[in-house]
N, C-alpha and C positions, 0 to 999 in steps of 0.2 A: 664474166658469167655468160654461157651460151644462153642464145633465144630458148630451146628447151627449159632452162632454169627461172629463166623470166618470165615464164611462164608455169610452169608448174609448181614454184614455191610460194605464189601469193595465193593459188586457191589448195594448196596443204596448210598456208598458215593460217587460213580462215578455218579451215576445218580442225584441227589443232587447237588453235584459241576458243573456238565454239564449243567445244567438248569443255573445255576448262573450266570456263562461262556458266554451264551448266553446272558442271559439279559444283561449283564456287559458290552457285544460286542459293543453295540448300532448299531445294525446294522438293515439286513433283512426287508428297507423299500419297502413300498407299494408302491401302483402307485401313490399316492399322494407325497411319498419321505419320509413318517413319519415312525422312527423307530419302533424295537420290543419294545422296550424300552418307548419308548413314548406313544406307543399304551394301553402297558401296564398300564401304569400310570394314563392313559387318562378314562381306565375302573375302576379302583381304586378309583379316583376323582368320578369320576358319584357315585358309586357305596355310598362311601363317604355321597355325598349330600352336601345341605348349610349349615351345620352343624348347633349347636355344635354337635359332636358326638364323641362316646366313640369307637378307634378305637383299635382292638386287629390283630395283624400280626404274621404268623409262618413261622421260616426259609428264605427260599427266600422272602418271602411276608412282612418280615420286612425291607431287604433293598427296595424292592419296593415302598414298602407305607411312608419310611424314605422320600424318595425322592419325594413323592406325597404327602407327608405334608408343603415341602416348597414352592410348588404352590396354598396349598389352604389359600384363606382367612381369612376363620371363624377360630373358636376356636376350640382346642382339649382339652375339659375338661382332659382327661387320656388316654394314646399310651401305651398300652401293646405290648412287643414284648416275643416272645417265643420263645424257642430255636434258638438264633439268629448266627448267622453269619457274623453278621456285620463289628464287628473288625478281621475278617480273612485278616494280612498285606500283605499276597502275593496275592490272589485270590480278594478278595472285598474291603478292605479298599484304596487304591490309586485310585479304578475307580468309588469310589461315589462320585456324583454331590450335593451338589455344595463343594466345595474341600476348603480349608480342612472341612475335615467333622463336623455338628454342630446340635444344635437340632433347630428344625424349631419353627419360631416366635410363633405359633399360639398354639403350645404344652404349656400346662398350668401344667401337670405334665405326668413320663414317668417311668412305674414300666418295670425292661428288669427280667424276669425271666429264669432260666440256671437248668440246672443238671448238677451233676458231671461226671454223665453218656452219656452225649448226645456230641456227636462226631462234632456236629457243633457248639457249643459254646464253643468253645475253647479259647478264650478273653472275658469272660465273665462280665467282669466288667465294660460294657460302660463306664460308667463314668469315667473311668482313660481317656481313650480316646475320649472323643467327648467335641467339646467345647458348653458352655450353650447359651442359645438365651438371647436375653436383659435382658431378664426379669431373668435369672439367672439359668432357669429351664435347671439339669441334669438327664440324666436316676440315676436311682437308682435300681442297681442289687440288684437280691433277688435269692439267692437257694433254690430248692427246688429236693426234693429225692425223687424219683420215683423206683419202683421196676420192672423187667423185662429185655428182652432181647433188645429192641429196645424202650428206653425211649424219643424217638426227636418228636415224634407227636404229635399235638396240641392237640389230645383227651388226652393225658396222662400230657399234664400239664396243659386242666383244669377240668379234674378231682378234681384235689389239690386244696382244700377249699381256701387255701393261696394264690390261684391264682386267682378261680373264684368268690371269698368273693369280693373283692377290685374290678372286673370288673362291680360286680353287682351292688352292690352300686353305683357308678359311673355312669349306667346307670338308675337308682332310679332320682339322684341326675340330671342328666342331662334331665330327663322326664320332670323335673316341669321347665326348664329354657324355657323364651322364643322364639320362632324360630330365629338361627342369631346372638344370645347372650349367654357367660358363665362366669362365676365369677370365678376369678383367687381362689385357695385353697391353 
């Protein structure tokens, strides 16, 4: 690792983990009483829609939207997560809701993509760790190998055909469904 990396990877992962931290808190309610945490979730959902829709999260934004998946109804043809964090045991994994952690009903399928290089996917293999929704559906990690100094950002892993082949599709595939509705795959 160059001096550049040794240096600028330990104050991104403070700034990374601090964000996490926070959302994790559930705290920082408004005058209404609604958390950071919920608020958050709350713009996710909207953003979301009535689905079906093909949802891709990076970093913090995958446990975000983990947990804004099990409130929504509709379907998730496909959950992309990227460089995740999810199964971090000390920092993230004991304070996600709903506990023990699982994949939500309405996930029809869940590619979790990782580097070897990326500092926050450090349990890369959801699948060891998350339990399936009814219908069976686990993440299934996938590596992929990126080049450079700081490979955790969502531009650099969809860059990778491997990554962004499977999302596109997906959203091909989820064009022609009707509004509300998705066919399990």
């Amino acid at each position: 690792m160059g001096a550049a990396a040794q240096w600028i990877t330990p104050k991104l992962m403070v700034r990374e983990l601090g964000q996490v931290a926070r959302y994790l808190a559930r705290g920082e309610a408004d005058a209404a009483g609604s958390g950071l945490d919920h608020r958050i979730r709350a713009r996710v959902l909207a953003a979301i829609g009535e689905g079906p829709a093909v949802v891709v999260a990076h970093s913090l934004g995958s446990i975000v939207t983990l947990e804004a998946l099990h409130e929504l109804p509709s379907a998730t043809p496909l959950f992309v997560t990227l460089g995740s964090p999810i199964a971090m045991r000390s920092v993230v994994w004991p304070r996600l809701a709903p506990q023990p952690p699982r994949v939500p009903e309405g996930v029809l399928r869940w590619r979790n993509y990782w580097d070897r290089d990326d500092i926050f996917a450090v349990r890369p293999h959801l699948e060891r760790d998350m339990a399936a929704n009814s219908s069976g559906v686990l993440p299934e990690s996938r590596r992929v190998d990126s080049d450079g100094v700081w490979v955790h950002s969502a531009e650099t892993y969809l860059a990778r055909a491997s990554v962004a082949g499977p999302v596109a599709e997906a959203l091909a595939e989820t064009a022609t469904l009707p509004h509300g509705t998705a066919d399990a795959q």
